[in-house]
N, C-alpha and C positions, 0 to 999 in steps of 0.2 A: 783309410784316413791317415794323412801326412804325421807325425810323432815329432814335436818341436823338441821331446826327451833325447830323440836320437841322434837331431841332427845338434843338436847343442855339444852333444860328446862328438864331434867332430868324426861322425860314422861316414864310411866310404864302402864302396861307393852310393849315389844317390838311390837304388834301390833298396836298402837297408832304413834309411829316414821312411822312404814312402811306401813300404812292406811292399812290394810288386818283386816277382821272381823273374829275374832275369834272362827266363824262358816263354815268357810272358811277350818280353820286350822283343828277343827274335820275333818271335810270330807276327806282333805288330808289322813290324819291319816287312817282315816275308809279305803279309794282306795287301801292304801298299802296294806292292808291285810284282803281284805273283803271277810265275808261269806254272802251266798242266807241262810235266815232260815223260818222256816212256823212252826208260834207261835199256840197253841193249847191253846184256853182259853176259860172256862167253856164248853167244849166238841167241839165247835166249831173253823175250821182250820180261822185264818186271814189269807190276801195276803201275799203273801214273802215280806222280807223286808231284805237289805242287811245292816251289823251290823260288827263290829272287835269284834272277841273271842278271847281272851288272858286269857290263863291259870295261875292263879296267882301263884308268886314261894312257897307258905305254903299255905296255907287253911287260908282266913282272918276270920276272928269273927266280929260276927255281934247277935245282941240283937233281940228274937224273941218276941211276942207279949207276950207269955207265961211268958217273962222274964230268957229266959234260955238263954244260950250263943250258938251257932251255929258257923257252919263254909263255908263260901263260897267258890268255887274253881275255879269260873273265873269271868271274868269282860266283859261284855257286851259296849260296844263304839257304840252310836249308834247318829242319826241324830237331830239337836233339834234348830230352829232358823236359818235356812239355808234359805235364798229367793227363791231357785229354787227346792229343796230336801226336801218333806213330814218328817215331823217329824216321826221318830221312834214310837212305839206304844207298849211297852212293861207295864205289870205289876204285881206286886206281885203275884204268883204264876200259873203264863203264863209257858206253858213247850214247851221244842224245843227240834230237834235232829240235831247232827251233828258231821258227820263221825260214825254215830249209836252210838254215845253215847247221853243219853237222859241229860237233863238239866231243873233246876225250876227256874226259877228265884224266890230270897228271899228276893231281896231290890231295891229299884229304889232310887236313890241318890234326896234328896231333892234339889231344889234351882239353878240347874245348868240354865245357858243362853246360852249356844251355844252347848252342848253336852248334851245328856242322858247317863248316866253310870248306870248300874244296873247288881248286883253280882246273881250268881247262883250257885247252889251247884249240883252235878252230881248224877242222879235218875239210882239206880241201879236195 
């Protein structure tokens, strides 16, 4: 139930007036538009794990260890802080398929509390 006390004291973000945990909100997000994927890391398949693939609108750039500039082409939403929903399990250079196109993952977003984001670039 919404708290007119909270949002009166000018609380931020909107989750705070409407007591919903902001791990809450990924999930929503993920249900809408979730895939099944089986991540392959260091030759071995993990469980499937269901994640949001959103195709980014350009190719994001992103800093490779090398120091070169790269470019990522989707963004991975996955689980991370949820009481009832295992945390997502992705990392640098973990590769998936889906709809057979292959994918690497090339960065996992540092610092996040309620969501995993991590960008991949498409292995041709």
């Amino acid at each position: 139930m919404p708290d007119i006390d909270a949002w009166a004291g000018s609380t931020f973000p909107l989750g705070g007036w409407l007591d919903i945990d902001d791990a809450y909100d990924a999930a929503r997000l993920i249900s809408d538009k979730s895939t099944s994927i089986i991540v392959v890391r260091s030759g071995v398949e993990l469980d499937a794990q269901t994640v949001r693939v959103e195709a980014l609108g350009r190719p994001r750039p992103y800093l490779t260890e090398a120091g070169e500039t790269a470019h990522a082409d989707v963004v991975i939403i996955g689980y991370k802080g949820h009481p009832t929903i295992d945390d997502t399990d992705l990392q640098r250079g973990d590769r998936f398929a889906v709809g057979g196109q292959g994918y690497e993952i090339v960065m996992v977003a540092p610092g996040l509390e309620h969501s995993l984001q991590a960008y991949a670039k498409v292995r041709s």
